[in-house]
BALO-909164 format. One record per residue (C-alpha): x, y, z; residue in three letters. Coordinates in pm, whole numbers, plus 50000, padded with zeros to 5 digits. Each point is the difference from the previous one (the first is absolute). Layout:
BEGIN
PT / c1 / c2 / c3 / residu
PT / X / Y / Z / ALA .
...
//
This chain:
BEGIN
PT / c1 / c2 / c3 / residu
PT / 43122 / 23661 / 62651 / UNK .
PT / 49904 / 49806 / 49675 / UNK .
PT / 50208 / 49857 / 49765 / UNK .
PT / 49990 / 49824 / 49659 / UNK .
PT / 50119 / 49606 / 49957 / UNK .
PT / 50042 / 49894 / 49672 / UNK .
PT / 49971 / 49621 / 49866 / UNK .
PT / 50042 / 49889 / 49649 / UNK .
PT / 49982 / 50355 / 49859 / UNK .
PT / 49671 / 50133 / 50229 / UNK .
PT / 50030 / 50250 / 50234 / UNK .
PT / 49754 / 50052 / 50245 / UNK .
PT / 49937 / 50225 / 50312 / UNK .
PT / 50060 / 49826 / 50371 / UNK .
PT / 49868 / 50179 / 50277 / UNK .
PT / 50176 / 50035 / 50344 / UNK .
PT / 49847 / 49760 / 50159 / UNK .
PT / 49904 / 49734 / 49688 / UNK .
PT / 50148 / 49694 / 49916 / UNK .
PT / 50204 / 49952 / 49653 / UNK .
PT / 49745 / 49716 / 49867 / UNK .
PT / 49658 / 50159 / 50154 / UNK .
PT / 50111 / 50340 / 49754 / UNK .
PT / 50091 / 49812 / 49746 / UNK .
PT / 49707 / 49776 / 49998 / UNK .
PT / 49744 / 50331 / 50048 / UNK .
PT / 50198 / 50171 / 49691 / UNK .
PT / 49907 / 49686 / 49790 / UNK .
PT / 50311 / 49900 / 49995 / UNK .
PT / 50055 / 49564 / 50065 / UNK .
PT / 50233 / 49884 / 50200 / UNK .
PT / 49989 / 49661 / 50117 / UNK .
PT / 49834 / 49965 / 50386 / UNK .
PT / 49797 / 49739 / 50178 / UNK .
PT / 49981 / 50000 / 50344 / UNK .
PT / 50103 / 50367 / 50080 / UNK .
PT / 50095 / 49951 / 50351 / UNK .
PT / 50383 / 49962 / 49977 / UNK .
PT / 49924 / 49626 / 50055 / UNK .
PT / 50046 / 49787 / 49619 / UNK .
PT / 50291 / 50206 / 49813 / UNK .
PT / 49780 / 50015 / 49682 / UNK .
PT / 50061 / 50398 / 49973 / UNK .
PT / 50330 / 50021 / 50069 / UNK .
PT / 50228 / 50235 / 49828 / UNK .
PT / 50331 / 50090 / 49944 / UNK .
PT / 50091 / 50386 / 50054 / UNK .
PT / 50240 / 50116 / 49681 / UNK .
PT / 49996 / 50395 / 50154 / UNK .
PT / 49915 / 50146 / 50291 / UNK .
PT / 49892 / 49904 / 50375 / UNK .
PT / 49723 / 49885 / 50135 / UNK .
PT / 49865 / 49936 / 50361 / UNK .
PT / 49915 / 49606 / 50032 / UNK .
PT / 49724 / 50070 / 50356 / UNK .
PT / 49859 / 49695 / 50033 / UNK .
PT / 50181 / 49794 / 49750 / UNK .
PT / 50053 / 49617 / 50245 / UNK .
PT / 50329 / 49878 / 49982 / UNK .
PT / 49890 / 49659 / 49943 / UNK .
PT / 49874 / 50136 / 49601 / UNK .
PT / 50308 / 50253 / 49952 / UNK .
PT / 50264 / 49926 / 50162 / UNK .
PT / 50272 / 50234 / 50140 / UNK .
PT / 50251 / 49869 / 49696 / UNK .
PT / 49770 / 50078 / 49751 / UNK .
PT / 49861 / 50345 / 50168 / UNK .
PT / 50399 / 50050 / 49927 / UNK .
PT / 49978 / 49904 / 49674 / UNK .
PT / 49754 / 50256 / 49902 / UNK .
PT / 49688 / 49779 / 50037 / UNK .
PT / 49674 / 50097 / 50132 / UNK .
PT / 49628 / 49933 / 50065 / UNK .
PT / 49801 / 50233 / 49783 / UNK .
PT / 49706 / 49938 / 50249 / UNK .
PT / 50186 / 50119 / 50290 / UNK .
PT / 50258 / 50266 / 49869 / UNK .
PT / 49968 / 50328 / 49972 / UNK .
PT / 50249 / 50259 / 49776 / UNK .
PT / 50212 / 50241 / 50207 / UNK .
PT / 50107 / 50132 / 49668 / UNK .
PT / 49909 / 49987 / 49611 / UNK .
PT / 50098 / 49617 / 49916 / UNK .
PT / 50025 / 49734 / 49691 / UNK .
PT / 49889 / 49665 / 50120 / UNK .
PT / 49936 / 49668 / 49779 / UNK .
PT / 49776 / 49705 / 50093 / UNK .
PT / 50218 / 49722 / 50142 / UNK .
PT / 49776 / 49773 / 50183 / UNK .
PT / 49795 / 49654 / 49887 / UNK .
PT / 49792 / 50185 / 49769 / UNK .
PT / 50261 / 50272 / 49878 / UNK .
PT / 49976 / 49847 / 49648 / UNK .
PT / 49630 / 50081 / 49967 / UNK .
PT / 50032 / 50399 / 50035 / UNK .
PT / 49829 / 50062 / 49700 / UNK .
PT / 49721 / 49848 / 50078 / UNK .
PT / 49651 / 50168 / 49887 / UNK .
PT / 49873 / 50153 / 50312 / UNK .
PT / 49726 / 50197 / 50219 / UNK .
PT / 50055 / 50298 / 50183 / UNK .
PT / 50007 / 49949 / 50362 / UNK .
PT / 49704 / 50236 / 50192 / UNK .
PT / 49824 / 50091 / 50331 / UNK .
PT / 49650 / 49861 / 49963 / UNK .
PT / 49679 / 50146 / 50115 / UNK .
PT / 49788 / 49665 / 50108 / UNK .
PT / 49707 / 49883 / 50212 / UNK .
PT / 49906 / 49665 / 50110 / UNK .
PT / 49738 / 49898 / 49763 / UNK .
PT / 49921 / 49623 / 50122 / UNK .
PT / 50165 / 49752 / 50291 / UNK .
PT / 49923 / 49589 / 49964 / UNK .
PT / 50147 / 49688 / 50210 / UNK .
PT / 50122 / 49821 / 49708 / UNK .
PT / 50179 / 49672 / 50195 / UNK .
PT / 50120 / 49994 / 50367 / UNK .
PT / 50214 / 50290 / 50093 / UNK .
PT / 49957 / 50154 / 49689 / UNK .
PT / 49797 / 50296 / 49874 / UNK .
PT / 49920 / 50187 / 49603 / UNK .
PT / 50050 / 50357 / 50050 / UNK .
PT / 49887 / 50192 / 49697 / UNK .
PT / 50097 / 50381 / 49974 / UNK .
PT / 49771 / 50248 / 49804 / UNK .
PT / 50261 / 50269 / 49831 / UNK .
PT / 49925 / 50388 / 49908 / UNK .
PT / 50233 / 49932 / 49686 / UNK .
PT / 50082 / 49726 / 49831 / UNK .
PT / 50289 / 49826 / 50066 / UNK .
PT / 50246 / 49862 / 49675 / UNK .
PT / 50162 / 49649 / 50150 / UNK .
PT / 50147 / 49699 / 49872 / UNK .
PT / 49837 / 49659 / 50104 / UNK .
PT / 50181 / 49899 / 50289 / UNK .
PT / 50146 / 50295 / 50174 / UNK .
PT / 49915 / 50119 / 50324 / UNK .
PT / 49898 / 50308 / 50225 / UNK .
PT / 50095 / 50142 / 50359 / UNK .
PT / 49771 / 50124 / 50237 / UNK .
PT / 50058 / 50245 / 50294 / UNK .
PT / 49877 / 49877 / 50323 / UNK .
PT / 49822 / 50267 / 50182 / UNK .
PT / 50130 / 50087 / 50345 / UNK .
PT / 50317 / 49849 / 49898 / UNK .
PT / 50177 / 50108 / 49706 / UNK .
PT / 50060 / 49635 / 49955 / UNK .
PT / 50000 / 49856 / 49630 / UNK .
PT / 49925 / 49665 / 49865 / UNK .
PT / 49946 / 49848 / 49662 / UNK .
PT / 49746 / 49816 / 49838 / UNK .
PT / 49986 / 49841 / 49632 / UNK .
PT / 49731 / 50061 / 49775 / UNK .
PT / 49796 / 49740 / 49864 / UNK .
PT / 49859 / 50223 / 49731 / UNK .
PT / 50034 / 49982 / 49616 / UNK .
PT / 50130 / 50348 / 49847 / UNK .
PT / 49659 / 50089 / 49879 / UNK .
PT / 49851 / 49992 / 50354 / UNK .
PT / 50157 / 50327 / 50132 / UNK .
PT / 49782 / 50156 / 50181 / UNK .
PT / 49911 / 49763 / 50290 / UNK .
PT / 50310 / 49858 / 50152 / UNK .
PT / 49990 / 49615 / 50089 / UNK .
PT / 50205 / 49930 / 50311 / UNK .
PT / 50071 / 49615 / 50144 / UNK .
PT / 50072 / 50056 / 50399 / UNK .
PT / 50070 / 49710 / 50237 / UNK .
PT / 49941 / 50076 / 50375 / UNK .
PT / 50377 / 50015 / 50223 / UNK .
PT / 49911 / 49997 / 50346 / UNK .
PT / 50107 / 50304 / 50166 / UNK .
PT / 50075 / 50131 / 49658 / UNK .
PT / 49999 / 50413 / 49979 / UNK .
PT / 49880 / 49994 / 49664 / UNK .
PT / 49720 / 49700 / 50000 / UNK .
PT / 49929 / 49943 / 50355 / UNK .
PT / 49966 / 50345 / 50144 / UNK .
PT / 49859 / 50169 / 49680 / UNK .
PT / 49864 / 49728 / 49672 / UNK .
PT / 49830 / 49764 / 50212 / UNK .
PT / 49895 / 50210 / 50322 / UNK .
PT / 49875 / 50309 / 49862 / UNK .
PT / 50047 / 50093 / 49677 / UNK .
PT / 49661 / 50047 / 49820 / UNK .
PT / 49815 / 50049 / 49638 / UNK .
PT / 50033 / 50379 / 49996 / UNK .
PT / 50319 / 50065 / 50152 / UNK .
PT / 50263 / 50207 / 49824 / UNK .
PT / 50346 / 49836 / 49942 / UNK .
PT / 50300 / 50172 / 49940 / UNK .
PT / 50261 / 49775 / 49750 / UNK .
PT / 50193 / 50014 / 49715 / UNK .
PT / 50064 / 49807 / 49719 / UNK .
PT / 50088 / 49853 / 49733 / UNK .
PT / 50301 / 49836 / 50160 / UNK .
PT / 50225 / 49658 / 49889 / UNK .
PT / 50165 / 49783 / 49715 / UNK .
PT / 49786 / 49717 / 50060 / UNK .
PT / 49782 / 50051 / 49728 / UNK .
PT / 49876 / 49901 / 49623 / UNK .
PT / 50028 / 50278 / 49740 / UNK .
PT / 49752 / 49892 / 49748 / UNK .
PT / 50234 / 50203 / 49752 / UNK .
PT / 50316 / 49779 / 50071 / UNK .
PT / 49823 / 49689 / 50004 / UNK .
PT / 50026 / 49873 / 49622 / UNK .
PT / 50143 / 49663 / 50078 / UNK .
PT / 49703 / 49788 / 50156 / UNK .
PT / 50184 / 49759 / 50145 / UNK .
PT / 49827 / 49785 / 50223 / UNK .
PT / 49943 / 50141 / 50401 / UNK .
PT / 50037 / 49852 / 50291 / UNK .
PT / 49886 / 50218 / 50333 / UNK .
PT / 50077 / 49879 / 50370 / UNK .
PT / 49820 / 50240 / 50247 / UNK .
PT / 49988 / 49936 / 50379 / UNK .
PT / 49733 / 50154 / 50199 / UNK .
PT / 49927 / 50322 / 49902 / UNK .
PT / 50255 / 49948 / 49684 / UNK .
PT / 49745 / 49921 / 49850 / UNK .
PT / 49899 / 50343 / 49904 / UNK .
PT / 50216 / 50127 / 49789 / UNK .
PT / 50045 / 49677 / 49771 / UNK .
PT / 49580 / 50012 / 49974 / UNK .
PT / 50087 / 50362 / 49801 / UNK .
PT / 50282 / 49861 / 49805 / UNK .
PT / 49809 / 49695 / 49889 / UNK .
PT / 49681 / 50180 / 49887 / UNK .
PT / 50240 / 50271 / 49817 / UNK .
PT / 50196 / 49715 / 49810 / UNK .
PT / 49693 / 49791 / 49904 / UNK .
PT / 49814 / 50315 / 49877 / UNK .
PT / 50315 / 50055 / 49698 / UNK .
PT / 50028 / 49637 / 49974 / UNK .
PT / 49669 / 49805 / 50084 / UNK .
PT / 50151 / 49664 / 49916 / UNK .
PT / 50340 / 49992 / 50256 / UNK .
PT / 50103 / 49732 / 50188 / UNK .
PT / 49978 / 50082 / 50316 / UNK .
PT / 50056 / 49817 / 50350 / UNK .
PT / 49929 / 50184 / 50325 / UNK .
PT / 50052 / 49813 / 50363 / UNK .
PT / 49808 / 50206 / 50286 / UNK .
PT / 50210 / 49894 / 50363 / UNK .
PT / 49842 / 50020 / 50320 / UNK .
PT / 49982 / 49856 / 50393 / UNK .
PT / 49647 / 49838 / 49911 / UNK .
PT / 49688 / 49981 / 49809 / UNK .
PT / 49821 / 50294 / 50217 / UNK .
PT / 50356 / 50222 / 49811 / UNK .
PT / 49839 / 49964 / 49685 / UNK .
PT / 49827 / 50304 / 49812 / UNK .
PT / 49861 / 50086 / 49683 / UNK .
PT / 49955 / 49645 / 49861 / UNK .
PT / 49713 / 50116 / 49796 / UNK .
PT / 50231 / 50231 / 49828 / UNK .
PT / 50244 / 49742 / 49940 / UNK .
PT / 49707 / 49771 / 49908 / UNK .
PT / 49890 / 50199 / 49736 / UNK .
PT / 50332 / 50110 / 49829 / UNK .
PT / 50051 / 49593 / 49954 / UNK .
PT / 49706 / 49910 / 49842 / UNK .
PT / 50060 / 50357 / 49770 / UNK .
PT / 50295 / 49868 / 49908 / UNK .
PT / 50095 / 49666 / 50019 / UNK .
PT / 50386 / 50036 / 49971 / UNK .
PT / 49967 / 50149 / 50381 / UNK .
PT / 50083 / 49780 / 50276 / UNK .
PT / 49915 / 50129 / 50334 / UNK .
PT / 50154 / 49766 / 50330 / UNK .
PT / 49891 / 50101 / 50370 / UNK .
PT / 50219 / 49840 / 50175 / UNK .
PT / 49964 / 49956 / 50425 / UNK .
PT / 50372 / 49969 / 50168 / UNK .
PT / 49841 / 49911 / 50372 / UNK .
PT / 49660 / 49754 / 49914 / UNK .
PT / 49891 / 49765 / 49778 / UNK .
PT / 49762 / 50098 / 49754 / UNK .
PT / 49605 / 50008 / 50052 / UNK .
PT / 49811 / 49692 / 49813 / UNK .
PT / 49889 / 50078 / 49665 / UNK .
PT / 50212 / 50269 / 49943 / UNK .
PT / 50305 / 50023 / 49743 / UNK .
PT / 50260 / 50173 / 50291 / UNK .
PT / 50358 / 49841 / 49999 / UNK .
PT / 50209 / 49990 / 50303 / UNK .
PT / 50374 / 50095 / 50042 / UNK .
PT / 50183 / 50304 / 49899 / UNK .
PT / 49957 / 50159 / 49683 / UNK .
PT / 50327 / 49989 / 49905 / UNK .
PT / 50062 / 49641 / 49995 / UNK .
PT / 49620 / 49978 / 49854 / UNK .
PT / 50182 / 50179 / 49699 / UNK .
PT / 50299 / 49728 / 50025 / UNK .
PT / 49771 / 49690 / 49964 / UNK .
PT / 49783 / 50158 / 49727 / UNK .
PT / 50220 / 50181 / 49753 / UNK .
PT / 50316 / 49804 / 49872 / UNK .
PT / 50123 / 50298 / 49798 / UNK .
PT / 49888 / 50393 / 50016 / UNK .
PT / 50268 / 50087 / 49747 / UNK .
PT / 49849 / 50345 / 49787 / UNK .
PT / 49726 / 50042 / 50304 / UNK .
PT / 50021 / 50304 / 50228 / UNK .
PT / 49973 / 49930 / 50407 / UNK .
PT / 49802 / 50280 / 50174 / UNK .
PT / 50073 / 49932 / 50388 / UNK .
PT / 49796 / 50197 / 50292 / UNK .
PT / 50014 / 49931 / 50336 / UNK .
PT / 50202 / 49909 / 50337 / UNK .
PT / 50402 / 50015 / 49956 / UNK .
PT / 50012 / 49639 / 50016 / UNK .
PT / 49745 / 49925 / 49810 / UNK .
PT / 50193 / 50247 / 49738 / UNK .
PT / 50299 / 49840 / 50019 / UNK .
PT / 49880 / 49666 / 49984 / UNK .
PT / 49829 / 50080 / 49663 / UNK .
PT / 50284 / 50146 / 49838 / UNK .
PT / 50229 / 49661 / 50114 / UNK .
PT / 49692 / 49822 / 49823 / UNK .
PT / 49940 / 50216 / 49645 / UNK .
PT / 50389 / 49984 / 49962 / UNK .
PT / 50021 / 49609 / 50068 / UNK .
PT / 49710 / 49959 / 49706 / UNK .
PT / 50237 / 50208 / 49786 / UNK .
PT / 49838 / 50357 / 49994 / UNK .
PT / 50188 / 50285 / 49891 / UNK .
PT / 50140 / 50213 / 50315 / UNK .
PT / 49859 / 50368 / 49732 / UNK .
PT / 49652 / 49817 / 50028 / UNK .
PT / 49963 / 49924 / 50393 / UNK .
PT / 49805 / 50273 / 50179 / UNK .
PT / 49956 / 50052 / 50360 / UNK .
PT / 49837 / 50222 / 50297 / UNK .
PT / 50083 / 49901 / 50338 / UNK .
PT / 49796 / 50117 / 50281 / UNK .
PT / 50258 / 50150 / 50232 / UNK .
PT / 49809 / 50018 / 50373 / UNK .
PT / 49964 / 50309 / 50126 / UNK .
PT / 50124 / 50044 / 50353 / UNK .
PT / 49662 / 50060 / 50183 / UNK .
PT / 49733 / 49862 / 49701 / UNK .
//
């Protein structure tokens, strides 16, 4: 049986089997999410009227108290009755935030490259365009499993109709081992779903231009290579200072990308930075962590905005490091990469 949930005034239709934020988010409605896997708390909610079913919802994000308190994971619950919820979680205060209606997509595999070591470009062709904001990320479907994983786009907003996916090879993984890097093919249909994620750069809401600094690690790189071509395009003249972190110099990608958004504009900064070897003669590669790169280099990022994408710790260790150079808390942004269990 369906019901209707209503948040901040909307109403909107949840089927009988369809999670609180996945209706919302089709209906156009925003409501803050991130990881949607019951894993980061970003979408959590607080239930004003009615019940709800949590499924799936780990104890270790909502706990039994606050399950009794009327809290739940929009990504996870589903209504047993008409309800009234209200965004609660890290994001709640961002619910009116401009967004794009979530929707099954119709795409093909349009071209596979081996980028670095262990990691692979997946563009996807798409019947219909597909309205995004730089940074946000799709799901695909698995086949033969029903499994779902997540990938961030590296697009710009413009560039929506051929997906760009960063993948890095997990052994064993369901997902990248047993489908992306032994099988999959130019040609191949895909079934996924996007636009999906608060880890983004409306172009709209962006009227400070404050200077940017963007720590990706690994495949984090992706999304920060949209949101740094969609903030120099309304303000060609930012200050901008983005730290790549990987293993070793074989981790790298898209340097001539990089290379060529410096010398466009010289207020860009781009660090590789190798965490495991020193770097190759002749070449301008840093060793260490990113994070403490950021510590040595920057004495004070008060008025900048952080943009952190990556491992947990690497996360965490980023936001330690924007707060000690004074950021403000409103301007850090982060996506963790939360492992799936099998890849």
């Amino acid at each position: 049986m369906a019901f209707t949930a209503t948040v901040a005034g909307r109403r909107v239709t949840c089927g009988p089997d369809q999670s609180v934020l996945d209706a919302f988010l089709r209906a156009g409605a925003w409501m803050p999410n991130s990881c949607n896997q019951g894993t980061c708390g970003t979408c959590k909610v607080r239930v004003l009227s009615g019940e709800v079913d949590h499924r799936d919802s780990p104890l270790g994000t909502l706990t039994e108290d606050e399950r009794s308190a009327g809290l739940a994971l929009a990504c996870q619950a589903r209504l047993r009755s008409d309800a009234e919820v209200a965004p609660s979680g890290p994001g709640g205060g961002s619910a009116g935030r401009r967004t794009h209606p979530l929707r099954d997509l119709d795409a093909v595999v349009v071209d596979i490259e081996d980028m670095a070591r262990d990691t692979r470009r997946v563009r996807l062709g798409l019947a219909d365009p597909l309205a995004f904001h730089a940074g946000q990320y799709v799901e695909l479907t698995v086949p033969g499993s029903g499994a779902r994983r997540q990938y961030s786009l590296a697009n710009v907003a413009d560039d929506d109709q051929a997906l760009e996916l960063h993948v890095r090879l997990v052994p064993g993984g369901t997902a990248t081992d047993r489908w992306i890097f032994d099988g999959l093919a130019v040609g191949d249909r895909v079934r996924a779903a996007g636009p999906l994620g608060d880890f983004f750069l409306d172009p709209e809401d962006d009227d400070g231009g404050e200077p940017m600094v963007l720590i990706g690690g690994g495949t984090g790189l992706a999304p920060l290579l949209g949101i740094v071509r969609t903030a120099l395009a309304g303000r060609p003249g930012r200050e901008i200072l983005l730290y790549h972190g990987v293993r070793g110099a074989a981790d790298l990608y898209d340097l001539d990308l990089l290379a060529r958004l410096s010398e466009a504009h010289p207020n860009v900064n781009v660090v590789p930075v190798l965490s495991h070897e020193s770097p190759p003669d002749g070449t301008f590669y840093r060793t260490g962590l990113p994070t403490d790169l950021f510590l040595d280099d920057v004495g004070s990022a008060r008025g900048w905005s952080g943009w952190l994408c990556g491992p947990p710790a690497m996360v965490e260790a980023g936001v330690r490091a924007f707060k000690r150079r004074r950021m403000a808390p409103r301007l850090i942004h982060r996506e963790t990469f939360t492992p799936a269990d099998a890849g």
